[in-house]
Structures are given as C-alpha cells and as structure tokens.
C-alpha positions in Angstrom: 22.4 20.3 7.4 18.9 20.4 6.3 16.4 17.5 6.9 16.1 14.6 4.2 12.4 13.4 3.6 12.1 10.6 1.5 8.5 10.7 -0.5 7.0 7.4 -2.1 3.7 5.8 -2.8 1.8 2.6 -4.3 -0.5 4.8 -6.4 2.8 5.4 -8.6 5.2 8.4 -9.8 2.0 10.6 -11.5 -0.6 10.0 -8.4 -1.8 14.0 -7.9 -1.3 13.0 -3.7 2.6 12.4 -3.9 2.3 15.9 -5.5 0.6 17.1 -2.9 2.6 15.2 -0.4 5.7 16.3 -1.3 5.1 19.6 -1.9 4.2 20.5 1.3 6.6 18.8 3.1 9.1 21.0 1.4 8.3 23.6 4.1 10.4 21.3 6.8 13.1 19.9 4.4 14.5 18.6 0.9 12.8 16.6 -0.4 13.6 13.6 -2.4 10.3 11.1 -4.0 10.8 7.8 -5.0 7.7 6.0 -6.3 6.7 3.2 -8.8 6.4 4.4 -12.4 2.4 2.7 -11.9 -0.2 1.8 -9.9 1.3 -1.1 -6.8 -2.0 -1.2 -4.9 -2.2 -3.9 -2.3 1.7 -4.9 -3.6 2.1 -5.8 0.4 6.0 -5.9 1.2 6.8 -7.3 -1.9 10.7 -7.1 -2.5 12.1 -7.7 -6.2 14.6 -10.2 -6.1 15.0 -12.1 -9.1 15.1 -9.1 -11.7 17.0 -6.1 -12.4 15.3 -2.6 -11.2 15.2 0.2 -13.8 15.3 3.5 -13.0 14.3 6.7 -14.8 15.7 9.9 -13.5 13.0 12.8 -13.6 14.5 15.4 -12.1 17.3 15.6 -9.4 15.2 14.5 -7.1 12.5 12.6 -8.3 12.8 8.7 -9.7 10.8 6.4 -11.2 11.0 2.9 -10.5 9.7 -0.1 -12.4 9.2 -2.1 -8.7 7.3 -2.4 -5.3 6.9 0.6 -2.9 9.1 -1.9 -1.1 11.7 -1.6 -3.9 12.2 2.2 -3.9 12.4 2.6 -0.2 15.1 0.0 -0.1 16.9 1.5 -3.5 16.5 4.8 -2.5 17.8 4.1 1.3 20.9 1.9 -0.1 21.5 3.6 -3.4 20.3 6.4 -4.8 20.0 8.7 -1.5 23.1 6.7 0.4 25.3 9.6 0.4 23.3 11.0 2.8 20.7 8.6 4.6 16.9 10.5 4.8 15.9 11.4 8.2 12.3 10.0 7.7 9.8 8.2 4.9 6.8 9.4 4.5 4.1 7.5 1.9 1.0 9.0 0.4 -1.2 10.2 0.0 -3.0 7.0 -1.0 -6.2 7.5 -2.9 -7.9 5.3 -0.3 -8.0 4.5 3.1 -5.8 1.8 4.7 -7.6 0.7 7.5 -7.9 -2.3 10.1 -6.7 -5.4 7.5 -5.8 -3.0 4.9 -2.2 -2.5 6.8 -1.8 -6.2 5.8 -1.9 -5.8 1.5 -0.8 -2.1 1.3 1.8 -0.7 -0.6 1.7 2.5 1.0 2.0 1.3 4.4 4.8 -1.7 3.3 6.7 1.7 1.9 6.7 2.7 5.5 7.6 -0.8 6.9 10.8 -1.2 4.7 11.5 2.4 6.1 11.2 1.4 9.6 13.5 -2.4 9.2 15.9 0.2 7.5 16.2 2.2 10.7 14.1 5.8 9.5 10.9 7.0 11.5 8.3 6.5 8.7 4.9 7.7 8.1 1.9 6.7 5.6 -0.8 8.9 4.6 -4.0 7.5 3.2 -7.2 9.5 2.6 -10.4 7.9 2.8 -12.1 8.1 -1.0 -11.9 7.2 -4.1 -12.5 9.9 -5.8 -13.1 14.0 -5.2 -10.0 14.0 -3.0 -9.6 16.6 -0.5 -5.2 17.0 -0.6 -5.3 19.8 1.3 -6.8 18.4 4.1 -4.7 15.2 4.0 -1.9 17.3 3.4 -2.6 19.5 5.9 -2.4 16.7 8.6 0.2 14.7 7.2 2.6 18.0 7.7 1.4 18.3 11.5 2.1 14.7 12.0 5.5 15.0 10.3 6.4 17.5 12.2 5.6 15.8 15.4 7.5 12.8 14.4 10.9 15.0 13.4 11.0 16.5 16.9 9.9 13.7 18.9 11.0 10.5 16.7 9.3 7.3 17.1 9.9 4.3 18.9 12.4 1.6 16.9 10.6 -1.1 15.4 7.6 1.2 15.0 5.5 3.3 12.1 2.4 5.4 12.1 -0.3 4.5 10.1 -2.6 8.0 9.3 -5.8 7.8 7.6 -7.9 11.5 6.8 -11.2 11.0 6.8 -12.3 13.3 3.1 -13.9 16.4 4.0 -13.2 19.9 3.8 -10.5 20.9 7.2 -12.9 23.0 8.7 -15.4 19.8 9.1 -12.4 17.1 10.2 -13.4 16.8 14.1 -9.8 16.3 15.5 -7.0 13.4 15.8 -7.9 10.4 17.5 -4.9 8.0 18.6 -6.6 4.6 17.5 -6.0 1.2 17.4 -6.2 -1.4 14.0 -9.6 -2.3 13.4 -11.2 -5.5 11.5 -13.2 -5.0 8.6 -15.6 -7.6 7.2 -15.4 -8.3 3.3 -17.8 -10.1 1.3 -17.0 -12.7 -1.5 -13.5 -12.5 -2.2 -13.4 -14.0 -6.0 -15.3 -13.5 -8.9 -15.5 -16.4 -11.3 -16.1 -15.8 -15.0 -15.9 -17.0 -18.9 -13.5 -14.9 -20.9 -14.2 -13.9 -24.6 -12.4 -17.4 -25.5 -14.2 -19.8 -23.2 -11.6 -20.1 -20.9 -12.3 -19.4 -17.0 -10.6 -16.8 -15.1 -10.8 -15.4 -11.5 -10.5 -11.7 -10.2 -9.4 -11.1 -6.5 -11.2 -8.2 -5.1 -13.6 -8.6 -2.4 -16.5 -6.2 -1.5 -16.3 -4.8 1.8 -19.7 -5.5 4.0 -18.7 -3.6 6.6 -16.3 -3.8 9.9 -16.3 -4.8 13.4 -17.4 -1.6 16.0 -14.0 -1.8 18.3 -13.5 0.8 20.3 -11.2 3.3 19.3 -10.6 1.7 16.4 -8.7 3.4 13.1 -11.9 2.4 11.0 -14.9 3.7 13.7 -12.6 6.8 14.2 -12.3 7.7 10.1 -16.3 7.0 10.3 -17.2 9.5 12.5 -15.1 12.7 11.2 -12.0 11.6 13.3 -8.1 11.2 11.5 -6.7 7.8 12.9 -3.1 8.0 13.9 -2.0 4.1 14.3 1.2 3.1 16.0 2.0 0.1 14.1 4.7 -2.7 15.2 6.7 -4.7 13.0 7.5 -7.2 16.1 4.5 -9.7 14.9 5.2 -11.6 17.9 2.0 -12.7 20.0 3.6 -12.6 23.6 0.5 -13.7 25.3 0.5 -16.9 24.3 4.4 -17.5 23.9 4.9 -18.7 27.3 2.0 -21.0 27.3 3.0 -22.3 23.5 6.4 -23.0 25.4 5.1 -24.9 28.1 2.7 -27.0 25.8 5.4 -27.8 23.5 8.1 -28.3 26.1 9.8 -31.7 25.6 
C-alpha cells in the first residue's frame, strides 16, 4: 500500500508553496492537502469548537476548509482521510520563516503539532521571505527531510520544525540540526483613530532583532544554513520540577 502524506498550511488552499509542497512530495506517495480556504497566520493551535466546519471538495484529494490549520489536520485525520490514517503531515511551505518564538503563534507549525498529539510523524516547512520565493529550494529540502523522516520516523511526542533560508540551492550552505532561538521584537501595538473617531489597536510587532545562541534555528537561517528543529510537545520544565515539589511540599 502506498504511503499517505497529508499536505496543509496557514497561508491557505491557493498559497503557490502548498503547490509546490505537494507536488513534489508526490514522488514518495499519494497525496492528499487539506488547508484553510484563507490566510490563518499566527492562528497558534487554535481548535474550532463552538461552530460547524464547512468543507468544499476541490478535487479528490484536495479540501478547503473554513477553519484553523489545527482544524483540517484533526478533520482530515478523524474524518475525511479515516479510512486510511496518513502516514505523516507535512505543513508549508509558509511564506515566512518560523523561527525561535515564532513556533509559539504559527499555524504552520500548530498544523504539525495536532499531527503529532494525533500520533503521525509531522513536518513544517517555512522559507525565510516574504516575497521572491525560492520553492524549489524549499521544496527541494523539504522532500530530503521527508524522506528521512518516512524511513527513520521520529520520536513520539515529537515534530521537526524546518526553516530554508531563500536563496538559489546552489548558494544554501548545508543542514544544520539547531535548537529554538529567541528573537527580540519591538513595540508590539500600534494605537490609532479610525475614520469615525473611534480608537483601535493592531497587534503586530516589528522584529529588532534576536539573541546570538549558539546553534540556534535563527543564527543558522542567518548565515546560509536550513534549521532542522526537533520540537517537543512535553512543555514540561523538568529542571525545576523537583525543586517546585520540595518548595511546595506540605
């Protein structure tokens, strides 16, 4: 039986990287995509519970879904694609890099978390840009990587996180295996007067710059490098949970 590979995003159902995406990961298997019929940036792992989902069939094997990244990984897993359960997730490519703190708003990596709590090796694909996007390059490493990850797996409870730095292939200087970074932002509201008088706030802070750890995802995509992250849903900080025990001990 062929291998299932389950495409979504956060940029949405006519983002020119799922294209990419899943068209070259029809090479290793069927392929079946998923996505949000618009843009879900920095959605996070948003689940919708308190409204129907509505699903437009495309094709037999592409859907649109009025809902999170979160939403069509789940649907897909438990509804549409539960005849046969896909053998890995792979999100992308994102029109931007998901770096450091970025793991903690993004869509396209929350695609890859609901993947991963659902039991499927997932992978997301981000290219760093936003704009004159080199696919082929991104697409290029997010087959290698998928590959890997279909004969090898990954551990349970775990997802990589792949950033492409944008440049031709010929110029990309290798894979680094990196750790999350920290980036620094700069004012994170704007205040301002609408047309009416009435105030209103937009969330979008401007990125100063980030922290120079070493072997991080961010200093890694900054020098030429594409970041492979193994990211861990267990959240749990296990150096200080013995000492929180003993301090709390009654």
């Amino acid at each position: 039986m062929s291998i299932r590979i389950l495409v979504s995003n956060d940029d949405g159902i006519n983002s020119a990287g799922l294209d990419a995406l899943a068209e070259v990961l029809k090479t290793v298997g069927e392929v079946f995509i998923v996505a949000p019929d618009r843009e879900q940036s920095a959605a996070s792992h948003a689940l919708s519970l308190h409204r129907p989902l509505r699903v437009e069939e495309i094709s037999e094997t592409i859907y649109s879904v009025d809902g999170t990244p979160t939403d069509c990984v789940n649907l897909a897993v438990n509804g549409l694609l539960k005849d046969k359960k896909p053998d890995l997730v792979v999100s992308g490519i994102n029109k931007g890099e998901n770096l450091g703190d970025d793991i903690t708003y993004s869509g396209t990596v929350s695609a890859t978390m609901e993947g991963t709590l659902l039991g499927i090796p997932s992978i997301a694909v981000s290219l760093a840009t936003k704009n004159n996007f080199y696919f082929e390059t991104a697409s290029y490493y997010a087959l290698l990587i998928t590959k890997y990850v279909l004969r090898k797996g990954l551990p349970e409870g775990t997802l990589l996180n792949v950033n492409i730095p944008n440049l031709p292939k010929e110029k990309v200087k290798g894979i680094k295996v990196t750790r999350q970074g920290k980036r620094v932002y700069g004012e994170a509201i704007v205040e301002n007067i609408d047309p009416r008088g009435r105030k209103y706030y937009w969330i979008g802070g401007n990125e100063l710059g980030f922290l120079d750890i070493e072997n991080s995802d961010i200093i890694a995509v900054h020098n030429g490098y594409v970041s492979v992250t193994p990211i861990k849903l267990d959240l749990t900080d296990y150096a200080f949970l013995d000492r929180l025990q003993l301090d709390l001990k009654i």
